[in-house]
N, C-alpha and C positions, 0 to 999 in steps of 0.2 A: 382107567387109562385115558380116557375122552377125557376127563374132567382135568387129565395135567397138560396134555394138547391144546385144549384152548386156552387155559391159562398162560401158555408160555407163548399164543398167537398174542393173547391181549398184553404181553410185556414185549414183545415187538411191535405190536402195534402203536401203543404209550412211546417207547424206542423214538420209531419211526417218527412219531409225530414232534417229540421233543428236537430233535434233531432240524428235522426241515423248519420250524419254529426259530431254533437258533441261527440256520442258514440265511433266513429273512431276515429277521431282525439285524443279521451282519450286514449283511445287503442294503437292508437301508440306512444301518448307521454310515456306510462305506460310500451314500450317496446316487443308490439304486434309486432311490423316487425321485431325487432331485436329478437323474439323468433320464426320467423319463419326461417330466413335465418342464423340465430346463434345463431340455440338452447344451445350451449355447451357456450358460454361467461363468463359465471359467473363459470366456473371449478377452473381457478388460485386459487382463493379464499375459493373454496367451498366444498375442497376435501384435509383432513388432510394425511399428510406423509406415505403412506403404506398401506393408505385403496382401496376399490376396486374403477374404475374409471369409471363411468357409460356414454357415450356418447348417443345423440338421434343424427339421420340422420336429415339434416340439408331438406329443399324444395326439393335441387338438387339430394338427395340421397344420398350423400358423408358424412363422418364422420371427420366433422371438426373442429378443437378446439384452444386456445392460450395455449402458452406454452413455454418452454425455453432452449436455444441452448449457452451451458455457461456462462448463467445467463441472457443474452438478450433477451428480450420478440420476441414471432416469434408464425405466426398460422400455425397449423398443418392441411394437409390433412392426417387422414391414410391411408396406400394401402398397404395391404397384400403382395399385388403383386411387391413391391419394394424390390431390395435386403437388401439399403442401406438407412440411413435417405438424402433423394435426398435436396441438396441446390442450389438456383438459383444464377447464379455467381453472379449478384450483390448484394444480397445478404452478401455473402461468403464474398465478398471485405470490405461491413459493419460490418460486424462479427469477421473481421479481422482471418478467418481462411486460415490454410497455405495448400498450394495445395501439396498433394504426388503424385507420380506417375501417368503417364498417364492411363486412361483407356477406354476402349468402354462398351456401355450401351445398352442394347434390350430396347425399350420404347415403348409402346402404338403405338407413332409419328415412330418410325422407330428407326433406330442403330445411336446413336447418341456419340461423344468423349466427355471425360472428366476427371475430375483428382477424385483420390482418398483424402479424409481429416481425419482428426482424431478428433472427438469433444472429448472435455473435459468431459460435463457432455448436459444431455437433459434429460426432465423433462413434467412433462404431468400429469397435475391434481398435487397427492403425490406420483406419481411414477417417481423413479429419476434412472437413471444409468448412470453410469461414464465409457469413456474411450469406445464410441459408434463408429463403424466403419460410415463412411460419405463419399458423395460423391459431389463433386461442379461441375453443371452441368449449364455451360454457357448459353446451346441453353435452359434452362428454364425462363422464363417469370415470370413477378408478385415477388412476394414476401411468397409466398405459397410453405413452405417446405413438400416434402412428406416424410410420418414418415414413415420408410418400416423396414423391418424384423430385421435388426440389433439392431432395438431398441426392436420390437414388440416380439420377440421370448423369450424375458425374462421374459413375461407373460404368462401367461390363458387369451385364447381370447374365448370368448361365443360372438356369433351374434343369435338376437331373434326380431322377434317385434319390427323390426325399430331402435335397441341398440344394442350398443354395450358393452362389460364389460370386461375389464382389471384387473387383480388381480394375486397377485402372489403368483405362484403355491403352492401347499402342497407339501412339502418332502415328497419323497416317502423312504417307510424303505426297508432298504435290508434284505433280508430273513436270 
């Protein structure tokens, strides 16, 4: 009697594990990992011209998103803490943007050189601005531009609840 008791535990067990097996597997073909590690993918698309830009923080903490550097698709890390929209020289070389003037950089990594750029236009969700100060910064790695304040300052930035929200400002009236 033991011996058909456990037999019929280990074919619920088998069961059980086939099942949640498949439940995952749905899950991530459905876009479960890609909603963990890039929650924001689906913004290009999903966010008309002018409206506000709602980002969620990705696993890693970072607010990360796709988005566009002269029309060229490019992911964005935001960072407050950048002066300029930071590009990785290789990058910059596929981008075909033109290097201006030398400059030195305070980074995270330390003081690092690099040249100043002029983007045309950068774009983020439906928020667009034209004629963004940039910076192509060789010793950066990846392909992961950081979007910093030249862009970010021509918004309303609220951070809440793991979001963040981009929207541009209300004119303020003068007395």
């Amino acid at each position: 009697m033991a011996k058909h008791g456990t037999r019929r535990s280990g074919l619920g067990m088998m069961l059980l594990f086939w099942v949640l097996l498949m439940a995952i597997g749905t899950w991530w073909l459905h876009g479960g990992w890609e909603e963990l590690f890039r929650p924001n993918a689906q913004l290009i698309s999903a966010v008309p011209d002018g409206e506000p830009v709602t980002l969620k923080r990705n696993r890693s903490g970072h607010f990360e998103a796709p988005g566009y550097i002269n029309g060229e698709p490019v992911t964005f890390l935001l960072d407050t803490g950048a002066t300029y929209v930071a590009v990785p020289g290789e990058l910059a070389d596929r981008l075909d943007l033109e290097p201006g003037r030398n400059a030195w950089f305070n980074t995270a990594n330390g003081r690092v050189e690099g040249t100043l750029t002029q983007l045309e236009e950068v774009a983020l969700g439906g928020m667009r601005v034209e004629q963004v100060q940039g910076s192509i910064s060789p010793a950066m790695e990846g392909d992961t531009v950081l979007l910093g304040m030249s862009f970010l300052n021509h918004f309303a930035i609220e951070i809440a609840e793991g979001k963040m929200q981009l929207r541009i400002p209300e004119a303020t009236a003068l007395p």
